[in-house]
N, C-alpha and C positions, 0 to 999 in steps of 0.2 A: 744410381737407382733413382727412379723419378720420387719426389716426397709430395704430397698432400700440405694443405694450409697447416694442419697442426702440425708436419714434421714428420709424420709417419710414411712410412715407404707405402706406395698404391696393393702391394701382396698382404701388407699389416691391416688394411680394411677387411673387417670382418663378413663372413660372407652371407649375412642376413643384411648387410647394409643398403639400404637407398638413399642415393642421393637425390638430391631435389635441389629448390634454390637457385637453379643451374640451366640453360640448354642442355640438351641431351649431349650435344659433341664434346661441351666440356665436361658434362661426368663422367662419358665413353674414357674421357682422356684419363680421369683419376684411377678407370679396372684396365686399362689397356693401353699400351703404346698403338697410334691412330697412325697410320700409313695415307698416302693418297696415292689412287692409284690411278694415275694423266699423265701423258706426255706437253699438258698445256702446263710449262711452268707459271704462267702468268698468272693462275687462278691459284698458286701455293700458300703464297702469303697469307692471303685472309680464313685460312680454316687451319695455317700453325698446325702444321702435321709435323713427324717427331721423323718419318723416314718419307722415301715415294718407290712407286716400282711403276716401272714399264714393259712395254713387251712390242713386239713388229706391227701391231694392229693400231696401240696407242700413237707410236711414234707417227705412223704413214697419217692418221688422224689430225694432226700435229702437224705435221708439214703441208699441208691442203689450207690450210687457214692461214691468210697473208700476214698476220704477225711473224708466222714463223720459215715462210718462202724463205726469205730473207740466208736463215740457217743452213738450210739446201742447200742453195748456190756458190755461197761463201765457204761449204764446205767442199763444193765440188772445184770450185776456182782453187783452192789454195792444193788441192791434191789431183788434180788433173792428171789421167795416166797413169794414174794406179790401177790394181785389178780393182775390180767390181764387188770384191766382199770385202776388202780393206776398207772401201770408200763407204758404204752402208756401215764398217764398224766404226769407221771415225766422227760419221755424224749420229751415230749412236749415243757415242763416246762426247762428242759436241750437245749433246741435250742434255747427258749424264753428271757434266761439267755445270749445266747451268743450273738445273735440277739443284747440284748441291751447294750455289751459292744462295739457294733459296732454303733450306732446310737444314737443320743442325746434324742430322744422323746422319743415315744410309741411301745409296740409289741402288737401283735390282736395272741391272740390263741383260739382257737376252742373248745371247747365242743361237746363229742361224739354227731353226726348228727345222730344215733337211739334214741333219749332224745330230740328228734324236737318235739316229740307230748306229751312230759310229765313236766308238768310245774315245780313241785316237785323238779323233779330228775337233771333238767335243773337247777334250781336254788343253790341245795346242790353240785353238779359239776363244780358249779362255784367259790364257796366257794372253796373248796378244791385244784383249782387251785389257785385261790388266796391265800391262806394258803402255799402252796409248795412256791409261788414266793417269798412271805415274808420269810420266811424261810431260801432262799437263799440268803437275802439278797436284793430283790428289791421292791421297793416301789410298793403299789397298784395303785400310779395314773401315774405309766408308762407302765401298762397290760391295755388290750379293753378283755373283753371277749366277744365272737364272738357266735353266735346261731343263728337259721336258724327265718328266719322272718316270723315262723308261728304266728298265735293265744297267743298258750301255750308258744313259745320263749318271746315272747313281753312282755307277763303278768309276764316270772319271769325274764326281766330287769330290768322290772318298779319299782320289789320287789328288785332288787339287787340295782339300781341307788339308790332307797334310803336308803341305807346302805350304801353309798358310792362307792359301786363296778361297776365301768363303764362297758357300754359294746359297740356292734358293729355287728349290727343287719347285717347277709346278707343272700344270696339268694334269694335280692329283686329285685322284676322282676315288681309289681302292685303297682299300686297309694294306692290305702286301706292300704299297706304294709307300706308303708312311714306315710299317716297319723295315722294310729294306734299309730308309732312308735312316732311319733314329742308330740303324747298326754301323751304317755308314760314317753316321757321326757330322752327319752336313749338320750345318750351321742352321737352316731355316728350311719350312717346308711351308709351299703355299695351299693346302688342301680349298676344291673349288665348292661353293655352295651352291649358285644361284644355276651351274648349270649341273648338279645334281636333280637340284628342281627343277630344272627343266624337263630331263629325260624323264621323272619319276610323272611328272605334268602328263606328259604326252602321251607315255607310256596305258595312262590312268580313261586318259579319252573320259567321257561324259559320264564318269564314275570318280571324276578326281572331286572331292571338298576343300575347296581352299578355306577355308574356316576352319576346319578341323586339322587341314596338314599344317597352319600358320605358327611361326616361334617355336618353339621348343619343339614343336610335331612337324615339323619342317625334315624331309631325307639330308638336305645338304645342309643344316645346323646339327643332325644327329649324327653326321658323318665326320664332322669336326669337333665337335662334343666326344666320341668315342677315342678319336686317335690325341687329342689334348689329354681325356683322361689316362688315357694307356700310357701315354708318356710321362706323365706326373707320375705314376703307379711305379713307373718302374725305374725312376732316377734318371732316364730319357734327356740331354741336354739340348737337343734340336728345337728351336721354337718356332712354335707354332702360331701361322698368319694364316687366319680366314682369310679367302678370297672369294672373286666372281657373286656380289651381291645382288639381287632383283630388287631388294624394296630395306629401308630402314628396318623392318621387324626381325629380318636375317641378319641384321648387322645385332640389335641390340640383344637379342637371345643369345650370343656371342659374347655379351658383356664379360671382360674377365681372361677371354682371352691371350695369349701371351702379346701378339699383337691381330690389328683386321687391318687387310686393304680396300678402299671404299675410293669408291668414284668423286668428283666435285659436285656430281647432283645430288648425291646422297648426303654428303658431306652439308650442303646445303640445307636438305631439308631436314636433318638431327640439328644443325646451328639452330633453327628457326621454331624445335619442338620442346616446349617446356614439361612435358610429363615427367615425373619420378621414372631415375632409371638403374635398377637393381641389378648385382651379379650375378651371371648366369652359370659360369665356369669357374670353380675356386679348387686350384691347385692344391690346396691341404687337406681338401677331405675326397680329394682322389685317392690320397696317401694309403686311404682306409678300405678303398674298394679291393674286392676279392676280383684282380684282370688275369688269367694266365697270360705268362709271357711265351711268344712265339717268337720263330725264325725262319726265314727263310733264304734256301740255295735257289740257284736259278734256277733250275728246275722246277722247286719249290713254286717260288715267282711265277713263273711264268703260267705253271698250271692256275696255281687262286685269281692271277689277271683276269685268263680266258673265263674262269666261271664267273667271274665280273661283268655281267652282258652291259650294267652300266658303264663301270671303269674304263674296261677295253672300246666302247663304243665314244664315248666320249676325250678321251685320250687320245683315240685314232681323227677324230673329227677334229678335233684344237690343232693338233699337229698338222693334218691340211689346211685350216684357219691360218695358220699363223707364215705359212710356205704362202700360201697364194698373197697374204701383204705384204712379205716379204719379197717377194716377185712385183710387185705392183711398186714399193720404194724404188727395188731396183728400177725400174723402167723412171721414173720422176728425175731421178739420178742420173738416169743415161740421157735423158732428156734436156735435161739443165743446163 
């Protein structure tokens, strides 16, 4: 458990506390385990994050920038003749590798986003990454394997968490999506924020206030705010990782968090902000809120998705997002 200068575990900070004295990133660090979320290992060191995650957008980002060509082709040369999804998982699995000689915890690697809707393929995908990482050398309980928070992704964590293999549910935009997930018992859930705000932005047209929807009044801080408290409420072991940030205010209204994934810009600019920075989310006095607890069958699911015009809309759009850079590595690979 992380400790605090006096000893105290970071959950034992009481939660009127502010810290000060500090950059923001290192007080982020005293209410929260700090994630980065880049495929650029290079920029890891100096912001000393505790895990990192990636995903097909970050990595193809990542291999377009000649520091990391290099990775590509050395991946392609040494597996030549393989299918075409082995080779995208092996230099997956090759970043995943470097990733965690840079960071003490955890990496999150992705599973092909066309295998969102197929539980099976989802499942044996996962294996096989976990297979490669052991392989190289690194233990299974510092990989999160990462699937989209549909239905069919849910059903085969449930089936991987009990065989040990963790994972880390994202492109969760809907409350149904988190408790499916907490029933499941996956290990980590990445609920999205910044493109909650997005769709809620857009949605709003020349009626939106950003001053008044900012921090705490933020759609994608209140959406992770509700599903961290429900899950504290209800003895919930899944933890909870803010993700997809726009601006530092989203991150630190999050303060408290179980963990946040945050960019190296962001990262950057909380290193560089000296303001007091207070808990926002404290896990003990969720203990006290009156949450009903819910469940749901597929059914169930799939109906509360649908009335999610955000969820189901932004869910659908990540999972294209993430197939078309995934198609796009593919081609850099075939190319190599």
């Amino acid at each position: 458990m992380k400790r605090k200068p006096d000893g105290r575990a970071a959950d034992d900070l009481p939660s009127s506390s502010i810290i000060a004295s500090m950059n923001q990133l290192d007080a982020l660090k005293q209410l929260t385990t700090v994630v980065a979320d880049t495929g650029d290992f290079m920029q890891l060191a100096q912001f000393q994050p505790q895990d990192a995650t990636t995903n097909p957008s970050l990595i193809l980002k990542a291999v377009q920038k000649a520091d990391y060509a290099p990775l590509l082709k050395e991946t392609v040369a040494a597996h030549r003749g393989l299918p075409l999804d082995e080779l995208v998982d092996r230099l997956l699995v090759r970043f995943g590798c470097e990733i965690l000689s840079m960071v003490p915890g955890r990496v999150s690697t992705e599973v092909d986003a066309r295998l969102s809707f197929d539980e099976d393929a989802t499942y044996t995908r996962a294996e096989r990454l976990i297979e490669l990482y052991t392989a190289a050398g690194i233990s299974p309980d510092r990989v999160l394997i990462k699937m989209a928070a549909t239905w069919e992704g849910i059903r085969a964590a449930e089936r991987l968490e009990r065989r040990g293999i963790h994972c880390n549910l994202t492109l969760l935009f809907g409350f149904c999506q988190a408790v499916a997930c907490g029933h499941a018992r996956v290990k980590l859930i990445s609920p999205f924020v910044g493109r909650i705000y997005d769709w809620y932005k857009k949605s709003a047209g020349s009626s939106w206030d950003e001053a008044a929807m900012a921090g705490p009044n933020d759609p994608g801080v209140q959406s992770v705010r509700r599903i961290f408290e429900y899950y504290k409420r209800h003895g919930i072991a899944t933890e909870v990782m803010g993700a997809s940030f726009r601006n530092t205010g989203q991150v630190t209204a999050l303060a408290g968090c179980d963990l946040l994934t945050i960019s190296p810009e962001l990262l950057a600019q909380l290193s560089s902000n000296q303001a007091p920075l207070s808990r926002a989310l404290d896990a003990q006095a969720a203990l006290a809120l009156d949450i009903p607890a819910v469940q749901f069958d597929e059914p169930g699911f799939r109906l509360a998705l649908n009335q999610d015009a955000m969820a189901t809309e932004k869910l659908a759009e990540g999972i294209r997002a993430f197939i078309q850079d995934a198609e796009k590595l593919e081609s850099l690979l075939l190319a190599a």
